[in-house]
matplotlib code that plots the C-alpha trace (Angstrom):
import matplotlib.pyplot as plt

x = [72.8, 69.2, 66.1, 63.9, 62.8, 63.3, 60.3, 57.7, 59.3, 58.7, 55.0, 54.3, 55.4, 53.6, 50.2, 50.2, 52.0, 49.4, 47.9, 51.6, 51.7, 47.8, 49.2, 52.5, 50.4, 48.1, 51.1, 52.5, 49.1, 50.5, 52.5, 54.5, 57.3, 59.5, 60.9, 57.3, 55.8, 52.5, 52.9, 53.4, 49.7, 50.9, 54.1, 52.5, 49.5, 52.2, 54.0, 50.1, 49.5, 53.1, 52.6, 49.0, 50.3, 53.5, 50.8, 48.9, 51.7, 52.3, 55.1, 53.6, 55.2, 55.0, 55.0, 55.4, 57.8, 57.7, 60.8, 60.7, 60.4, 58.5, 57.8, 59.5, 58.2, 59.7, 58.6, 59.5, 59.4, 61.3, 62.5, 61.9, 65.3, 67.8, 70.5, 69.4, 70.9, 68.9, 69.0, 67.5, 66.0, 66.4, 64.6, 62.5, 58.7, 59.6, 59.8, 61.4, 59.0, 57.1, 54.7, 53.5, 54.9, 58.8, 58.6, 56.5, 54.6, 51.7, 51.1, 53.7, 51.6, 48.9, 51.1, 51.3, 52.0, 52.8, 55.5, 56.6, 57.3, 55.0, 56.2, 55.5, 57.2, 58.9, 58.8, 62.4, 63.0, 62.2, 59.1, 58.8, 62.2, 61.0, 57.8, 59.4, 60.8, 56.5, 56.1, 59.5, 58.9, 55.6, 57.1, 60.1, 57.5, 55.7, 58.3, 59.6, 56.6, 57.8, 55.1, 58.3, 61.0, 64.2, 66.1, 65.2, 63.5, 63.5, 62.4, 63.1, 61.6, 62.6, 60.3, 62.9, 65.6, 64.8, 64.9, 68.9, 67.4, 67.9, 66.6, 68.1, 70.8, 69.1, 66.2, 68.9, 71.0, 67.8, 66.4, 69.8, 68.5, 64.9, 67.1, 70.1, 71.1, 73.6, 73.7, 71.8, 70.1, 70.0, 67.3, 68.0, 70.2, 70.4, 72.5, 74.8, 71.9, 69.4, 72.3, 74.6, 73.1, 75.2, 75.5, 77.5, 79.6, 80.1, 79.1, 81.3, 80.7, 80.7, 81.4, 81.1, 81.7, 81.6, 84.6, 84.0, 86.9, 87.4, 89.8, 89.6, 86.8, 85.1, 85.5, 88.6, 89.9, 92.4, 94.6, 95.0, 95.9, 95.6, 98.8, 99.5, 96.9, 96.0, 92.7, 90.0, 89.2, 92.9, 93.2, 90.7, 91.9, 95.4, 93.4, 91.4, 94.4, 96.4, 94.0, 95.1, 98.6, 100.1, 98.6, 95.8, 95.4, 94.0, 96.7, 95.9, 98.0, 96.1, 93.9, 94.3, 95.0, 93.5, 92.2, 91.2, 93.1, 91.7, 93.0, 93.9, 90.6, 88.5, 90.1, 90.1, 86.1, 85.6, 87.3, 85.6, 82.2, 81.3, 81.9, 82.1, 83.4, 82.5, 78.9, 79.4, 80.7, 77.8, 75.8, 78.5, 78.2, 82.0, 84.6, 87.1, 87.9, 90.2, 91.4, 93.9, 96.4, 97.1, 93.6, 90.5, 87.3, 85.1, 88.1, 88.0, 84.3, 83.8, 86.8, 89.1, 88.4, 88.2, 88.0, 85.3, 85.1, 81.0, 81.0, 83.5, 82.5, 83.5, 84.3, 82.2, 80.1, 77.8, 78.2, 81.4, 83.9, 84.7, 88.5, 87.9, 90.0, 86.7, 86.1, 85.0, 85.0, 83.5, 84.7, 82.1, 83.9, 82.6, 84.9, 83.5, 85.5, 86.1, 86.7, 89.3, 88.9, 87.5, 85.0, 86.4, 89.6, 89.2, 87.3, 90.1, 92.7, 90.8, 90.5, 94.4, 95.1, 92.9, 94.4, 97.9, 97.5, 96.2, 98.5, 97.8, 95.2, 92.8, 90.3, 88.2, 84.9, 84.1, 81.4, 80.8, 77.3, 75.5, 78.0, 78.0, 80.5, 81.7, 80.8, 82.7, 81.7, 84.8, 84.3, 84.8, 82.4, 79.8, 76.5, 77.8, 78.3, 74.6, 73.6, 75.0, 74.4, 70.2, 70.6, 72.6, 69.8, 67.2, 69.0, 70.7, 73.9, 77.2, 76.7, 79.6, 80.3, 79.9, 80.1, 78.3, 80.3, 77.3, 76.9, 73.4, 72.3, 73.6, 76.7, 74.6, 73.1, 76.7, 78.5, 75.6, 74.7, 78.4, 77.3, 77.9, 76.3, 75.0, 73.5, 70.1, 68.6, 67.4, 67.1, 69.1, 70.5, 67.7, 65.2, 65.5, 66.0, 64.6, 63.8, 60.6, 59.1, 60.9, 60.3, 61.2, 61.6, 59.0, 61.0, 63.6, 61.3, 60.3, 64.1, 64.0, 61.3, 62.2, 66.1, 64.6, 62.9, 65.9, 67.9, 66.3, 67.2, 70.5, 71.7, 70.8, 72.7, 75.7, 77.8, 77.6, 79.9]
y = [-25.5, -24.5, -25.3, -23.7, -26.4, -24.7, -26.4, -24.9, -21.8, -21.3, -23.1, -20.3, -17.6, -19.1, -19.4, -15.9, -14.1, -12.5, -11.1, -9.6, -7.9, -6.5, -5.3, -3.3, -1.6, -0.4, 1.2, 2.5, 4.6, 6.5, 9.1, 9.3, 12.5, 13.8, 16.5, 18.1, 19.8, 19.4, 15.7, 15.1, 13.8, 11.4, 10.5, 9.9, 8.0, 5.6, 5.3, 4.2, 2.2, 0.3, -0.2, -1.6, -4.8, -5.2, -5.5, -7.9, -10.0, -10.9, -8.3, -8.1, -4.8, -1.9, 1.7, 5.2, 6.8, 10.7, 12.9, 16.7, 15.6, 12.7, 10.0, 6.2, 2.8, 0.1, -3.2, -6.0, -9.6, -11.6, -15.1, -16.7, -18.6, -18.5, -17.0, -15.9, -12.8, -9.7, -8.4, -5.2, -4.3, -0.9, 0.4, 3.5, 4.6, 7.7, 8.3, 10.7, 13.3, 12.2, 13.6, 12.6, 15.5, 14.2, 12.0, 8.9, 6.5, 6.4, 8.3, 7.5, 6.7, 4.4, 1.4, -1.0, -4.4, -5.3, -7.4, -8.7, -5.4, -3.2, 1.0, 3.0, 5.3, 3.2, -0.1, -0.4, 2.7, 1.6, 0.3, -3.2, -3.7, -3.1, -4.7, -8.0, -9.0, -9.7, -12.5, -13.3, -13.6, -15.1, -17.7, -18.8, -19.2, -21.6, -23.6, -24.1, -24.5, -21.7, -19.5, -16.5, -15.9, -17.6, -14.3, -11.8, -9.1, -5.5, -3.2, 0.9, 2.0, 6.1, 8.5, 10.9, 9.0, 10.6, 13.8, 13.4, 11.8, 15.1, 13.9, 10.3, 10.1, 11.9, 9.3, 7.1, 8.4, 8.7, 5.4, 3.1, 1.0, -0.2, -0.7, -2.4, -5.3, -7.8, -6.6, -4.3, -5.8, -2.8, -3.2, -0.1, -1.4, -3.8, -6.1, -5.9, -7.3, -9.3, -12.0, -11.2, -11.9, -9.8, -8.6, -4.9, -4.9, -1.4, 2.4, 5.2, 8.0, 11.7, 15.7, 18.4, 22.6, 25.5, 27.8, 31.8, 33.6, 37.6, 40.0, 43.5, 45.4, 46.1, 44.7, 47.1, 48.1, 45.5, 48.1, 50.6, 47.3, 44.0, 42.3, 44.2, 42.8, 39.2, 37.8, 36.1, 33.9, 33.7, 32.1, 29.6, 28.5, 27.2, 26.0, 23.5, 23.2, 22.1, 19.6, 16.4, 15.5, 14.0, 10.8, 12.0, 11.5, 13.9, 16.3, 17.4, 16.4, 13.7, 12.9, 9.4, 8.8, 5.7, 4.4, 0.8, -0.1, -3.0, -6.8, -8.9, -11.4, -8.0, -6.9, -10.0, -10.2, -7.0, -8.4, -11.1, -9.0, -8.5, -4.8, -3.0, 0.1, 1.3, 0.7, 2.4, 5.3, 5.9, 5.7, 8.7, 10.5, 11.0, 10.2, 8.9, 6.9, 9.1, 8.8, 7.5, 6.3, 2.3, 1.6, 0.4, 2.1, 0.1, 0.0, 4.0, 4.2, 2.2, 1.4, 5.0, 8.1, 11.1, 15.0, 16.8, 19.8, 20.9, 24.2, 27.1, 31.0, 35.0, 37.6, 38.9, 36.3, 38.6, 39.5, 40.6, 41.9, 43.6, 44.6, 44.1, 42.2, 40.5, 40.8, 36.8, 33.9, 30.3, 27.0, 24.2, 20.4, 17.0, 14.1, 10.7, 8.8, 5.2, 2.9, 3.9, 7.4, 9.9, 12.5, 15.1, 14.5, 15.1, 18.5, 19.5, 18.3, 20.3, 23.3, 23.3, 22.9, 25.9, 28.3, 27.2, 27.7, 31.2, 34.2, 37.4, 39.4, 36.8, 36.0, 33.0, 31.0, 27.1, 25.7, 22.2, 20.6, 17.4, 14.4, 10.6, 8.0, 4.6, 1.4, -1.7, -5.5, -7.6, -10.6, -13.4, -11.9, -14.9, -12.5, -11.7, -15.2, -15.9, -13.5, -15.1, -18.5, -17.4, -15.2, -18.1, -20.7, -18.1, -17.5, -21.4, -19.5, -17.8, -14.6, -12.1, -9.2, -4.8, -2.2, 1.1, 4.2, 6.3, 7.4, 6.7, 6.5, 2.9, 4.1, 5.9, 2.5, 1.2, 4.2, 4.3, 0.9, -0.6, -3.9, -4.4, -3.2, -5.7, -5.2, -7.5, -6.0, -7.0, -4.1, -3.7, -0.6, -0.5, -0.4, 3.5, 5.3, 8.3, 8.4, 8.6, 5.3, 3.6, 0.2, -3.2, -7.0, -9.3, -12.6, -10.3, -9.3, -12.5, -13.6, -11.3, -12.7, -16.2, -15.0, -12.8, -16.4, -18.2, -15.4, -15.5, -19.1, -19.0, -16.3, -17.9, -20.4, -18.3, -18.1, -21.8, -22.6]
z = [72.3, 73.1, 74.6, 71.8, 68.9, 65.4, 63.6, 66.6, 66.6, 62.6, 63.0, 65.6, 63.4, 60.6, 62.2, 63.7, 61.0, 59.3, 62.5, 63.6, 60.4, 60.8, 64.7, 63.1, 60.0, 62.6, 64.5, 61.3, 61.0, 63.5, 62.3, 65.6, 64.3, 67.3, 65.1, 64.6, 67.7, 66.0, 65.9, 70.2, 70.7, 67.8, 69.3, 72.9, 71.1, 69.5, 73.3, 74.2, 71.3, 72.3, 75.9, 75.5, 72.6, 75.5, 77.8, 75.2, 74.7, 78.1, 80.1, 83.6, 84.1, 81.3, 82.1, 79.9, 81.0, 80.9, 79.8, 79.3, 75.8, 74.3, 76.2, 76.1, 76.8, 79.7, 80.1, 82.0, 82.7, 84.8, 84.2, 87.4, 86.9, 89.2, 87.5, 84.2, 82.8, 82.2, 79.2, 78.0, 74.3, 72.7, 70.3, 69.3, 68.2, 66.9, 62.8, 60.3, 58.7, 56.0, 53.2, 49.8, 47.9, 49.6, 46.6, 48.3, 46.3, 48.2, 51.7, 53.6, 57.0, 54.9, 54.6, 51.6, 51.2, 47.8, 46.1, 50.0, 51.0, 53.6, 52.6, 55.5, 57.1, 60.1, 58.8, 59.0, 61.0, 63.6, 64.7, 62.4, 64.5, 68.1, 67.3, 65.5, 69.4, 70.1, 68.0, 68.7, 72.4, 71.9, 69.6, 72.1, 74.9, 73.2, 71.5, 74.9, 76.9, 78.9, 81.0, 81.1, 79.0, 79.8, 80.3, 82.5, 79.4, 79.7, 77.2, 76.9, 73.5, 73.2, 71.3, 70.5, 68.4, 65.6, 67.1, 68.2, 71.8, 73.8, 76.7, 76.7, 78.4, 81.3, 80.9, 81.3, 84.4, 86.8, 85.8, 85.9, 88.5, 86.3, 83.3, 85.2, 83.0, 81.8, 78.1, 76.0, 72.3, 70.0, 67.2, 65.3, 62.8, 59.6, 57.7, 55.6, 52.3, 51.8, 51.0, 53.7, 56.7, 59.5, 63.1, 64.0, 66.7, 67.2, 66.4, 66.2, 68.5, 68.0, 69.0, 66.8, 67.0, 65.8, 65.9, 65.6, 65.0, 65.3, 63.9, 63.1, 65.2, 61.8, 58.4, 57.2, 53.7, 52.2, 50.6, 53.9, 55.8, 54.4, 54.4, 58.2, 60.4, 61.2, 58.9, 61.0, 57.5, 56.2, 59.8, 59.5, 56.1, 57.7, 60.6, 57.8, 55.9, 59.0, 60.4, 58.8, 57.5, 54.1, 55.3, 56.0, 59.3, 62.0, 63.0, 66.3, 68.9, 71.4, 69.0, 68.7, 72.5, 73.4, 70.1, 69.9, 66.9, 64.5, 65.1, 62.1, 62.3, 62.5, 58.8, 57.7, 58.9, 56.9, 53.7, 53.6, 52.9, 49.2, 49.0, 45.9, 46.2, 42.5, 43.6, 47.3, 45.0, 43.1, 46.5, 47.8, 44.9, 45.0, 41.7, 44.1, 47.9, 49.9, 53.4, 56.5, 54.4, 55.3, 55.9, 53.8, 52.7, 55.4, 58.1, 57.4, 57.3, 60.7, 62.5, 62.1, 63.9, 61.3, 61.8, 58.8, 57.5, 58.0, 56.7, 57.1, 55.7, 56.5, 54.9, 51.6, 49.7, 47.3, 43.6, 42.3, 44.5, 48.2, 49.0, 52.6, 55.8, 57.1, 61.0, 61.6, 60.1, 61.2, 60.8, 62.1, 62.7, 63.1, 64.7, 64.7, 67.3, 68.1, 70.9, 73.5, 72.5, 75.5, 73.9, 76.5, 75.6, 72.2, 73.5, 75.1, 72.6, 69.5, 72.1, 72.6, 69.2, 68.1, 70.7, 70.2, 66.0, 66.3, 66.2, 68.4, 67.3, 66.4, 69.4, 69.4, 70.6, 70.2, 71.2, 71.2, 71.0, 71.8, 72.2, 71.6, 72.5, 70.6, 72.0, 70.4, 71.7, 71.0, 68.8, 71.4, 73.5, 75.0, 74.5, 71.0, 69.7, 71.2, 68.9, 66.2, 66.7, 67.0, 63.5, 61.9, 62.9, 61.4, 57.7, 57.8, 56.5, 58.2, 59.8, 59.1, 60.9, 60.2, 62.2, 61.4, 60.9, 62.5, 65.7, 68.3, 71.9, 72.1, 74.1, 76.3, 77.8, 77.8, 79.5, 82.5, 83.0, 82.4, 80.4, 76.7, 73.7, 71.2, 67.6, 66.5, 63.1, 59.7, 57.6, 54.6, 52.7, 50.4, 53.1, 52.3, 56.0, 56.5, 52.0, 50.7, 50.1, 53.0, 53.3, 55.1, 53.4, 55.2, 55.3, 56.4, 59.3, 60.0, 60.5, 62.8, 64.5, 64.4, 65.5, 68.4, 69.3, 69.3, 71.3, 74.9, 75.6, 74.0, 76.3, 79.2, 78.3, 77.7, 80.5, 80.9, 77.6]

ax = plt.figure().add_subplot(projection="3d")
ax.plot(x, y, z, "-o")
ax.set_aspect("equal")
plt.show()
């Protein structure tokens, strides 16, 4: 099974708890906000502040890595076993903005232990889970009496996550051969709760546009020749109305090319988790579940492809009324795709449909911005069972599996480096991402501390079973 003796790695963790926890309140001083040019010396203190306790806790290489952005952190430390997989932890040090007045508690960047929760801003979010795999580390090295870990470990902690990671996937691209690896550990995630201990196999990807459509020259009278010329915002009306079917599936011809469609363990897997979709309601703010017909709330939410609605406008919106044809109108659309789907494709699928659904008269623009893919792991994959054979050792229970119907840079590692995507985080829902008064559950954390301990010599073991 594994090398790594569960009494010495909870002993460790134990003895050198209170000093992790002193080390990750330090780093939660820093108010490290990508999405405030204000805050970069912040955000590049934090990068500093990360690579010197890497360097404390043992990595023999660690560098900052510059970006035309903010910069990220690598490290690395090689096994010195023939044979051991690399594996390569993501995570990031950037936060969500932040301020008392938001509705905090206390000031969000002073954190607060109290009740065996710290409140910070990032102590879910991400930096309690990139910082968790330190003690971790330092725990499975001395449970085994090893002087390296038993994986070849690389880390690449971004500083612009929270920013939409502009500059990632370039990051990325010209550094493929430093972060070539076997599989990537992504610790930007959580659980299912607090009682249902659970590892995601996969994230949703994601394109979205805006469409601008033009008519008339000028916004013209409705009497003199509505009725007789073609409406930009009439147009974009059938255009929403025709996007999904009676099922309500996405209309668009190609759409679903390619889609990895859900096996019977996987729905059987998300039945088994104690959803209650009263409660998920209230969370939604929505009287009612509506979608794909055949299919689930959570098979909808994380394993089905869907087209949105974002915002759609033209014509008149002021007091009263304005008897006019409009000249534009705008429709913007978000797809969140899955597995199997090709995020070009879908481009040029939604393109094709637009231009083929407008009648002469009506000229168009789309632009589409920033785009993510899906990554999926399948079930019986060897690096995913490691992972939850370590968390099951760490909660003593059965691990059950999500997947998260978001989208992140995850598939970015998976699309240039070619290796599988894996999911290690502890956070729960009530954690409060990106809320005032965020917070993270410390024997939570320290799960994921003893699980990140448990991990590295597991894996190496992997490929022999």
């Amino acid at each position: 099974m594994s090398d790594t003796p569960d009494s010495a790695v909870r002993a460790y963790i134990e003895e050198h708890r209170d000093a992790f926890l002193d080390d990750l309140v330090e780093w939660l001083r820093i108010p490290s906000v990508s999405a405030d040019p204000g805050r970069a010396s912040d955000v590049r203190r934090s990068a500093d502040w990360l690579a010197g306790k890497l360097t404390a806790t043992g990595f023999p290489t660690v560098e900052v890595w510059e970006t035309d952005g903010a910069p990220a952190v690598f490290a690395e430390w090689p096994s010195g076993d023939a044979g051991a997989p690399t594996v390569l932890v993501y995570g990031h040090h950037d936060v969500q903005p932040a301020a008392r007045e938001d509705g905090w508690d206390t000031e969000p960047f002073e954190p607060v232990l109290k009740d065996g929760r710290l409140h910070a801003r990032g102590a879910a979010d991400d930096k309690g889970q990139v910082f968790f795999h330190t003690l971790g580390l330092r725990a499975h090295l001395a449970a085994t009496g090893r002087t390296a870990p038993a994986v070849n470990l690389k880390l690449i902690i971004e500083g612009e996550e929270e920013s939409g990671s502009p500059h990632f996937p370039a990051l990325v691209r010209a550094r493929a051969d430093r972060l070539a690896c076997d599989t990537v550990i992504v610790s930007d995630t959580g659980m299912w709760s607090e009682d249902t201990p659970t590892v995601c196999t996969g994230m949703r990807g994601l394109t979205d546009c805006q469409i601008d459509l033009y008519g008339p020259g000028q916004d013209i009278h409705s009497g003199s020749f509505g009725g007789a010329v073609p409406n930009p915002a009439t147009e974009a009306a059938r255009l929403v109305a025709a996007l999904h079917d009676e099922d309500r599936r996405v209309a668009i011809p190609g759409f679903y090319d390619g889609v990895v469609e859900l096996t019977d363990r996987e729905r059987e897997l998300f039945a088994e988790l104690p959803f209650d979709e009263k409660q998920w309601l209230r969370i939604a703010h929505s009287r009612a579940a509506l979608g794909e017909k055949g299919y689930t709330t959570l098979e909808r939410i994380w394993a089905r492809p869907t087209a949105e609605v974002n915002g759609m406008g033209g014509g008149y919106q002021g007091p009263g009324g304005k008897t006019i044809v409009p000249s534009t109108a705008q429709l913007k659309l978000s797809f969140r795709l899955v597995a199997g789907q090709d995020t070009d494709g879908v481009q040029q699928a939604v393109r094709k449909w637009v231009a083929d659904s407008l009648p002469e008269g009506i000229r168009h623009e789309i632009n589409f911005w920033g785009v993510t893919r899906p990554c999926l792991t399948p079930l019986d994959h060897p690096y995913l069972q490691s992972v939850v054979r370590a968390m099951g050792r760490a909660f003593g229970q059965k691990i059950r599996f999500t997947r998260e119907g978001g989208s992140g840079p995850a598939a970015d590692l998976q699309d240039v480096l070619g290796v599988p995507v894996l999911f290690l985080g502890i956070s729960v829902p009530s954690d409060g991402w990106h809320a005032p008064n965020e917070k993270v559950e410390l024997d939570l954390l320290m799960k994921g501390v003893e699980t990140s301990a448990y991990l590295w010599s597991d894996l190496a073991g992997s490929s022999d079973r």
